[in-house]
N, C-alpha and C positions, 0 to 999 in steps of 0.2 A: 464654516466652523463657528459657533457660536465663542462668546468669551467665557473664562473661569468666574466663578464668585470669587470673594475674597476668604472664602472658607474654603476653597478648593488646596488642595496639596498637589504640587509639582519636584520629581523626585529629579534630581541633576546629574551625572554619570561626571565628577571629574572638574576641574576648571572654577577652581574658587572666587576666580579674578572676578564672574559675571552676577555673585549673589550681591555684594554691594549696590550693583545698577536696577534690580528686580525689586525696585522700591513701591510695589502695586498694591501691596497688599496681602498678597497671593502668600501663601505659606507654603516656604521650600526646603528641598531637605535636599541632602549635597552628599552624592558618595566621592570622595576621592581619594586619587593612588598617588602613592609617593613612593617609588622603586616599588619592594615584595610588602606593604603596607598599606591597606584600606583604611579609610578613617571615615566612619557617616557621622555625618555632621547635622543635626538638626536644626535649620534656620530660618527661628520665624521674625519677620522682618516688623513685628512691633516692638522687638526685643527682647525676644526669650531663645532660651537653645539649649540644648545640651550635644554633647560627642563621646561616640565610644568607639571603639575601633573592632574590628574583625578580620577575618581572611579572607582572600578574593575569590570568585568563582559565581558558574552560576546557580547553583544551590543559595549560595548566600545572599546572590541579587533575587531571587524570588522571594523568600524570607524576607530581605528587607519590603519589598513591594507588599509582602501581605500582612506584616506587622502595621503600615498604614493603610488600612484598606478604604480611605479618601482620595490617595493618590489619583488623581485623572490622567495625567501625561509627564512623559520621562523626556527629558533635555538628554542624549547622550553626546557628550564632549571629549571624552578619551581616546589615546591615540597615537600613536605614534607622527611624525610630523615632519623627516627631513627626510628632503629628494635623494641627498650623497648617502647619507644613513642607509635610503631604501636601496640604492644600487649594492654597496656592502652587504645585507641581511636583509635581502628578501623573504625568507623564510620567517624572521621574526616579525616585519611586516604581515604578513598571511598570517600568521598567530593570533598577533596582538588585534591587526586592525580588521579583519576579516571575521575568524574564527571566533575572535574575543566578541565583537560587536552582533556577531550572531546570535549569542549566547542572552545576549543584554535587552534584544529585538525579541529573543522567542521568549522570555520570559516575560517580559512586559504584556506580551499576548496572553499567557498560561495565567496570567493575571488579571485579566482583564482589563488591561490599563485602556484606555479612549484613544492616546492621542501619542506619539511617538515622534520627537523631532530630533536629528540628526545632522552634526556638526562638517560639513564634507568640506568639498576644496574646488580654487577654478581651475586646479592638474588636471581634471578630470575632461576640458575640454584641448584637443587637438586640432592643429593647424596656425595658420597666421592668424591674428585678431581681426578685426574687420573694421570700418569703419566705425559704426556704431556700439562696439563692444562684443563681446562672447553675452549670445544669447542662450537663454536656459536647452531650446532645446536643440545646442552644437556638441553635446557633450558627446564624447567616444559611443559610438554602437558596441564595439567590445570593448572592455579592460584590456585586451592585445595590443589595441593601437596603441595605446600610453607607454612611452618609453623608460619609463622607473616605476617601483615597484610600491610608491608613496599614493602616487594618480590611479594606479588599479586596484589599489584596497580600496580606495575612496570609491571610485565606480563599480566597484564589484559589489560591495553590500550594496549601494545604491540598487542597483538591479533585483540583489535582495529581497528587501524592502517593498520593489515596485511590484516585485513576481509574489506576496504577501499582502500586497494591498486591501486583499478584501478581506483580514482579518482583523486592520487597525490601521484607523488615520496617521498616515505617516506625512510627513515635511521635510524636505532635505534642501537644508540653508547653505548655497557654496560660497564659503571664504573667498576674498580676494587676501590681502594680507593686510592680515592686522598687528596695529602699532598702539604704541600708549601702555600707558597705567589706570587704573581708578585714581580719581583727581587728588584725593588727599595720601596716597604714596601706599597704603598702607598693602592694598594687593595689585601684585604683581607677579611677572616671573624674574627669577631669581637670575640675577648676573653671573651669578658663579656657579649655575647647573651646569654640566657637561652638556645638555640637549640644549641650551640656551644659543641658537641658532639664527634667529629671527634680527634682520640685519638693526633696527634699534636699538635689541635685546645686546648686540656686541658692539652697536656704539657707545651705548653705555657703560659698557663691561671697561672699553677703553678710554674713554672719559676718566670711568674710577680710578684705573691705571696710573693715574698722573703721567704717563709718557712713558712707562715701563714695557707698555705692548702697542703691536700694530696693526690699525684695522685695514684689513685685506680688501680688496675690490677687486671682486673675479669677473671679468672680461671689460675690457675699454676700447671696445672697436666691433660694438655693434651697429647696427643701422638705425641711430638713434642721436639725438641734435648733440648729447655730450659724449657718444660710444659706451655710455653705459646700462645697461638693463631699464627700466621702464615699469613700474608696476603701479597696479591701485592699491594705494595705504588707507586703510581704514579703522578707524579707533575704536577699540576693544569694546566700547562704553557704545558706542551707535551700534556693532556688533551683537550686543548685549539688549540691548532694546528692539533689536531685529528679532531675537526670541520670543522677548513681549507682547512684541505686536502679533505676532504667532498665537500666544495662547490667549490673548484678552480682544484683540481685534473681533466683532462681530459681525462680520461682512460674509454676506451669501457667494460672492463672487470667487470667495475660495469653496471650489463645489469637486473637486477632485479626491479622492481617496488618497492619491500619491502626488503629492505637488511638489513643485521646486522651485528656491527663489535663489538669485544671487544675490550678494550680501558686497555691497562696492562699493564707491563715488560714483562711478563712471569714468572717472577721469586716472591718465598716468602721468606718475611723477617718476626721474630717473632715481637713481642711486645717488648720484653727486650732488643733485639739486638737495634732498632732504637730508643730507651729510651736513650741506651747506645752510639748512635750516636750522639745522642743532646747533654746530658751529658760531652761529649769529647769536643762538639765545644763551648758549653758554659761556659766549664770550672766550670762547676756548679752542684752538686749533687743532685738529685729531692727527695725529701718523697717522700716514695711511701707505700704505703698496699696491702696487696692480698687477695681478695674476691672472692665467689664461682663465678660458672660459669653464662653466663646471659643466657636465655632463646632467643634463635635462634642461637644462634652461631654457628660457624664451626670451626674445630681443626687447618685447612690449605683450604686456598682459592687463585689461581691462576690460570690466564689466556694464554691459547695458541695465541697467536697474530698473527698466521698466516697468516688468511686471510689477517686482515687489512693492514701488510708490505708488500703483494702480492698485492691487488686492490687497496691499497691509496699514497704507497710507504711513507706508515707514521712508524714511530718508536719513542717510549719513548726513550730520550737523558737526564734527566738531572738524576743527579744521587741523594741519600739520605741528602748525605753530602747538596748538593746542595739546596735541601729543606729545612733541618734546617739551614743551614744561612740563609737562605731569610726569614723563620720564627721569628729568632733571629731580623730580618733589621724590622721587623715588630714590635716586642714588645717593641720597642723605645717607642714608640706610646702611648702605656697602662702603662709602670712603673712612 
């Protein structure tokens, strides 16, 4: 995959958080949803922009795509995003993250766009982690194996995507879990969404609380050094530059129609330990409670990132610490 010029346009499906870090040069345009409200957003990173808003659909996403007919490749980011959410409403799962993202993929094609990359998740792989991490290619053969309804929309378009391959360079980047802020506070997610689920996102939330709420820690008695869950946290901002390297890397080694890269450290940290990391930099003790386990969980979840350091010469750089300050630069905001 060759790289963009700095004249090239890249349209973003969603997820404002990552136009801040796309400091290339690259001229990007941002659709995103806020409940039943689109808003496109025109963002060019020398300092110009304008925003207007519309209605959602995909009429509208082809319209927008052929209003810039420079566009090369579409970021889609949108999404629905919790495992208990997906157990509850499967059905709005299938909608939103299936039906919707199909919509967003086949007009991208009816458009000509080049290059398609697609925001998935590590749900997507089944079984115990392994030594070395969940490699790219352990992910479920069906969407069946996945036991919520979160991990099968995620590998259901993927398949998509794969069974489309030879109509547009697709890229499916799988999430470990991402943590953080953009460094100067200003984009983030919002502490006080009702979807604001992401275990930082309600450290935070109890943080601001001054002591008024308690952050919950669902299961303490897993096979794990503290009993608590075990995950790769990675910062929105190295996330973000994982796209980058997607569309500006010039590296023949990516020769695949349908690639995949995981998006990690490599490494697990528990639940208590990066409680215990905030906790230090805040200066500040959290309530907290312990509840049974939730329904989809995994004991330990991390990623081998080999490929990705090998074909994107991309690497997660910022470190925990690093997150929750930027966290902390955030809840200015909300106390």
């Amino acid at each position: 995959m060759g790289g963009l010029s700095a004249r090239s346009f890249v349209y973003c499906v969603s997820c404002l958080r990552y136009v801040g870090v796309l400091s290339s040069g690259i001229n990007i345009s941002v659709l995103a949803t806020n409940g039943q409200d689109v808003l496109y957003v025109w963002v060019y990173l020398l300092g110009r922009g304008h925003r207007r808003s519309t209605q959602s659909g995909t009429a509208e996403a082809k319209d927008a795509y052929k209003r810039q007919d420079q566009i090369q490749a579409v970021i889609h980011l949108a999404g629905l995003k919790s495992i208990p959410e997906s157990l509850l409403h499967p059905e709005l799962y299938s909608a939103v993250n299936i039906t919707g993202s199909k919509h967003v993929f086949d007009a991208a094609i009816t458009c000509n766009v080049s290059t398609f990359i697609f925001s998935s998740s590590a749900t997507v792989y089944t079984g115990s982690v392994p030594v070395h991490g969940y490699t790219e290619d352990m992910a479920a053969e069906s969407p069946d194996e996945i036991d919520h309804m979160y991990g099968r929309s995620k590998r259901e378009f993927e398949l998509y995507m794969e069974k489309n391959q030879h109509k547009i360079k697709c890229v499916s980047l799988r999430y470990f879990n991402p943590i953080g802020n953009h460094e100067s506070g200003l984009l983030g997610e919002s502490i006080h969404s009702s979807r604001a689920t992401n275990l930082l996102a309600m450290v935070s939330k109890i943080y601001c609380s001054n002591g008024r709420d308690t952050l919950t820690i669902f299961g303490n008695n897993y096979d794990t050094a503290d009993g608590t869950c075990e995950r790769d946290f990675i910062h929105v901002d190295d996330l973000a530059h994982g796209h980058l390297a997607v569309l500006t890397h010039n590296n023949n080694s990516i020769e695949e129609i349908y690639s995949v890269y995981n998006l990690g450290t490599g490494k697990s940290i528990s639940v208590k330990h990066i409680i215990h990391i905030f906790e230090t930099i805040s200066n500040k003790k959290l309530p907290t409670q312990n509840k049974g386990r939730r329904d989809g969980d995994k004991p330990i979840v991390y990623a081998n990132v080999q490929k990705a350091e090998q074909d994107l010469k991309w690497k997660a750089y910022h470190t925990l610490e690093e997150a929750c300050t930027h966290i902390l630069e955030r809840c200015v905001f909300f106390i």
